[in-house]
C-alpha positions as CSV (number, residue, x, y, z in Angstrom):
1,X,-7.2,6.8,-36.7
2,X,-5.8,3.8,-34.1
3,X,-3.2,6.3,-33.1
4,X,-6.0,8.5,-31.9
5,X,-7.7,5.8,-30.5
6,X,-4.6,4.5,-29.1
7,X,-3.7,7.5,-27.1
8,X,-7.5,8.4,-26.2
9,X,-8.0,4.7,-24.4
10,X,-4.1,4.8,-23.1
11,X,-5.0,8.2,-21.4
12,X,-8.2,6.8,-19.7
13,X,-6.1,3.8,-18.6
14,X,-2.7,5.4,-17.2
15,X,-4.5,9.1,-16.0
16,X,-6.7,7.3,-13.0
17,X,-4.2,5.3,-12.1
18,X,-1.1,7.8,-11.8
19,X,-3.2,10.4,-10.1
20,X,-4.3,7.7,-7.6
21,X,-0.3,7.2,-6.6
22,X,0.2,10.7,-6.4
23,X,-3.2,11.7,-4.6
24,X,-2.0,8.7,-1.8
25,X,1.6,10.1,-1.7
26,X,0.5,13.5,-1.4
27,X,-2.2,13.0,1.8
28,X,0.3,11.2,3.3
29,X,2.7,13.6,3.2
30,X,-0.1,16.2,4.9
31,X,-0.5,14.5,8.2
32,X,1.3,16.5,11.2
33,X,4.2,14.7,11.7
34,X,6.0,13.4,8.2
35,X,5.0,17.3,6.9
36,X,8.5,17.7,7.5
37,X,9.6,14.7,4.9
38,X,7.1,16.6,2.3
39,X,9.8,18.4,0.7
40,X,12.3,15.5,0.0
41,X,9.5,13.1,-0.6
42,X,8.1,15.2,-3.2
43,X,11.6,16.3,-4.8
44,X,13.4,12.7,-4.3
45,X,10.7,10.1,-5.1
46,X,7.4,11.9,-5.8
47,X,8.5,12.7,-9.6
48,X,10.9,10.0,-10.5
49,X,8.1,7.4,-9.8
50,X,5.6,9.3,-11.1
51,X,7.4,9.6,-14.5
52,X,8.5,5.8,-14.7
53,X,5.1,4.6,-13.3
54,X,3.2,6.7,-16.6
55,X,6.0,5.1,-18.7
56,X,4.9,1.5,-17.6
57,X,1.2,1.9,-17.4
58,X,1.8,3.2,-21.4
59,X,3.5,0.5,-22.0
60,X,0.7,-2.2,-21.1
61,X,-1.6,0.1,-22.5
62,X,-0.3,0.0,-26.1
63,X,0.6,-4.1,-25.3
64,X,-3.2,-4.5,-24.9
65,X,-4.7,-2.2,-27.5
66,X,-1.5,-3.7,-30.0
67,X,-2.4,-7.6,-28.9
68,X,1.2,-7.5,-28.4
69,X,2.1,-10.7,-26.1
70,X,5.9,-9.4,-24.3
71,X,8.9,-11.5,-23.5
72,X,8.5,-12.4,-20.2
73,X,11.8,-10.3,-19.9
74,X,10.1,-6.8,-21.4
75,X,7.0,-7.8,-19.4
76,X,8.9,-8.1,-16.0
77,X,10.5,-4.7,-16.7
78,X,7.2,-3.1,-16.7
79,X,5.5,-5.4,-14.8
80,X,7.6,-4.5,-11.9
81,X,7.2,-0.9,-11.8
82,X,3.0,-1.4,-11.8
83,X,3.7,-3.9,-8.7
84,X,4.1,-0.7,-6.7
85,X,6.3,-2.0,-4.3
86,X,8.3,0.7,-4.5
87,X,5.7,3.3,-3.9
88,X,4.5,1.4,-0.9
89,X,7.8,1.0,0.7
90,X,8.2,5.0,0.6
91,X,4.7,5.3,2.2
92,X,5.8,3.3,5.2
93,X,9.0,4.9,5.3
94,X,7.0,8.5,5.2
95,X,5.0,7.3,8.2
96,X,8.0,6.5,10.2
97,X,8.4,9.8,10.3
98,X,11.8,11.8,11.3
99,X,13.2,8.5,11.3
100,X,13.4,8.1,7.7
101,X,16.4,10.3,5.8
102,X,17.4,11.2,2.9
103,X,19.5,8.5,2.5
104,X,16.7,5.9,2.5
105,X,14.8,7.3,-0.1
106,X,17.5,7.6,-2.3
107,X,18.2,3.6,-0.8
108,X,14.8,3.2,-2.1
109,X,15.2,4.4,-5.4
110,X,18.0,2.7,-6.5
111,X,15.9,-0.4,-6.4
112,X,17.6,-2.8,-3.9
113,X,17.5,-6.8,-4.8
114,X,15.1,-6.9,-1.8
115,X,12.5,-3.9,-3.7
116,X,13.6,-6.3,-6.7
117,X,12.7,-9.9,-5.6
118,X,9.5,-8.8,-3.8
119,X,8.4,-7.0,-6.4
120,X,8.7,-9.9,-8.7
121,X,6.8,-12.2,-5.9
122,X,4.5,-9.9,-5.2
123,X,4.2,-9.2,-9.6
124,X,3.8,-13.3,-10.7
125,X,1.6,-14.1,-7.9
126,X,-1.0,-11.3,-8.3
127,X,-1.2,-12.7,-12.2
128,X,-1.5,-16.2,-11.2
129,X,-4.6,-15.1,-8.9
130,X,-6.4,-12.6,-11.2
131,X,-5.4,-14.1,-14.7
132,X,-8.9,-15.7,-15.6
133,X,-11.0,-12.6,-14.5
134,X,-8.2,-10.2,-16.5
135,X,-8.8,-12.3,-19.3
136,X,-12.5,-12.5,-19.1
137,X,-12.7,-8.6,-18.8
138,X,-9.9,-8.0,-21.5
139,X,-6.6,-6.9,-20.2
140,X,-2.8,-7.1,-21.1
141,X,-1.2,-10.1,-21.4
142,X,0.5,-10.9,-17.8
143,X,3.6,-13.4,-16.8
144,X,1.0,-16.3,-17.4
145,X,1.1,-15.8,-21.1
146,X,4.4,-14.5,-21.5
């Protein structure tokens, strides 16, 4: 019976907030000048974030159903990916238009230390600020716990 449960609230969790990502990669990718870039957007970051950004949403969904407080080590993992910085980072680079290569998204995804330290700024800060009204509403635990 929590299995069911489990996977019925985890899909109303992770479902609105991947097809969000994709729906803003995707109109992006429709205006005049990046149409060009749709094809290696879509092939070269498109699925790869899509599939680790379903993995991590999971992931806090079960930590939250579960009560399950993470090492601040498997939180940041996870934590990380749900940061988005990634995802914004190849939005600007998609609006830049012809400018941006293949080369850069591929840059992109392999998750430089500077994707890497501003996703974890970006990650501890946005818990510090929201942690009482995340707690008050019921919600993971965050890097304030862990």
């Amino acid at each position: 019976m929590f299995a069911n449960t489990l996977e019925a609230d985890t899909g109303n969790y992770v479902y609105p907030k991947v097809l969000s990502l994709y729906e803003t990669v995707i109109s992006i990718c429709m205006y005049p000048k990046v149409l060009s870039l749709y094809e290696t957007v879509i092939s070269i970051c498109l699925y790869p974030k899509m599939k680790s950004a379903v993995r991590a949403y999971h992931n806090e969904a079960k930590w939250f159903h579960r009560n399950y407080v993470p090492t601040l080590e498997e939180y940041l993992h996870v934590a990380l990916v749900t940061a988005d910085v990634t995802w914004f980072t190849i939005i600007y680079f998609v609006g830049m238009g012809r400018m941006a290569t293949k080369e850069v998204f591929h840059w992109v995804l392999n998750n430089p230390k500077i994707i890497q330290a501003t996703s974890t700024i970006i990650r501890v800060m946005d818990d510090m600020a929201s942690h009482k009204f995340e707690q008050e509403r019921g919600h993971a635990a965050s890097s304030v716990e862990c």
